[in-house]
Structures are given as C-alpha cells and as structure tokens.
N, C-alpha and C positions, 0 to 999 in steps of 0.2 A: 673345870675340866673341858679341856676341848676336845669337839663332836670331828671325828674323822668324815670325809665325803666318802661316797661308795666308789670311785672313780679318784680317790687317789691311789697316786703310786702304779698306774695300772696301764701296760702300753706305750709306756715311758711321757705321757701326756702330765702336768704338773695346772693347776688353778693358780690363776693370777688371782691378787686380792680384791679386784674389782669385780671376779667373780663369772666374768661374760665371755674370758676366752680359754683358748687353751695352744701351750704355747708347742708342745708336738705336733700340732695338725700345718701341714705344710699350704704356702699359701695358693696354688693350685689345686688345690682340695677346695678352698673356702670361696664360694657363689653368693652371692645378696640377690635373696627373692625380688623378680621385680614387682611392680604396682600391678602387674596385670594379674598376675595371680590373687592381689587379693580382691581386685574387684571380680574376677569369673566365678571365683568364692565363692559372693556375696549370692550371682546369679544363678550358682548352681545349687546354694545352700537354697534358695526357693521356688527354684524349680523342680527340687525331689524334697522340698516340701517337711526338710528335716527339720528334729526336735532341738530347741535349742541347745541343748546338750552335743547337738553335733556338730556345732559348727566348726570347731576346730578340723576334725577332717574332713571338711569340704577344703579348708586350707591347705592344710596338708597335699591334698592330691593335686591340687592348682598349682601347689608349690612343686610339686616332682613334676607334673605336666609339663611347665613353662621351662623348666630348668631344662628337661631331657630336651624340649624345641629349639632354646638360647643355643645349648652345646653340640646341637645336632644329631644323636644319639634314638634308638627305638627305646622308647618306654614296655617294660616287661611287666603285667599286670593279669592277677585272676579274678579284679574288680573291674567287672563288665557295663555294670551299672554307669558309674560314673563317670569312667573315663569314656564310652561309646557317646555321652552327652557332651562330653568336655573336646572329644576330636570331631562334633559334629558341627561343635559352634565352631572350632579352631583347627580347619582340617590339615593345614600344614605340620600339626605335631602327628609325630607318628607313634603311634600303640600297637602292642603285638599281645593278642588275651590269651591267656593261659587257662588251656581249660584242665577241670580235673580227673583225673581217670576213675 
C-alpha cells in the first residue's frame, strides 16, 4: 500500500519523484540561502550559547535575515533576541520588532 504525503493534492502543488521540489511553486518565489547565512548561524548559535537542539533555528533566522537584506525588504519579527544580535553584527539588514500587547 502506498503512504499518501500530507501535502498531496493540496494548492494544486504535485511531488516530483525525486522528492525535493514542487512543481506549483513559481520560480520567483524560490531564493537559495546564501553561505552567509550559514556561517552567522554558526556565530550566533554561540553567542546565545544555545543547546544543541537549537541549532537549526539559529539557521532558520539567518536564513529569513539574509534573504529579507538580498531582496531589500524589512524583516517583520516578535524575536528580539536574535534578530537585535543578528542587525547589530549586520546593520545593513533591516528589522522592524513586533511587540506584544
């Protein structure tokens, strides 16, 4: 028996066999992280000192960081931590913090 994906059928997006793309997403949509993101990663994943369990979103944010600065766009974020670290090493990106009421 074949296992359906959660994400077939769903926003007219269809898996290719190789599994890595998807063939509704228009190619103006699709960005490649560059290298800086993952090394400010690296530096932010140890300068806040996180468990290794976290390292993935010190990436993550590196990754939204660097993209919103490549496309020129304000980064909208209620993670103050991070990103106040991440625009102080790299102040050309710009961040707008979202506080909460």
């Amino acid at each position: 028996m074949r296992r359906r994906s959660w994400w077939s059928g769903r926003g007219g997006c269809s898996r290719r066999r190789d599994g890595h793309t998807f063939d509704g997403i228009s190619a103006h949509r699709l960005h490649a992280p560059t290298k800086d993101a993952a090394v400010y990663a690296g530096i932010l994943f140890r300068l806040q000192r996180y468990a290794w369990n976290r390292c993935v979103k010190a990436l993550h944010d590196c990754t939204l960081f660097f993209q919103a600065r490549r496309l020129g766009v304000i980064l909208l974020t209620a993670n103050v931590v991070d990103f106040d670290r991440l625009q102080q090493m790299r102040p050309e990106g710009r961040v707008l913090f979202n506080e909460a009421a």
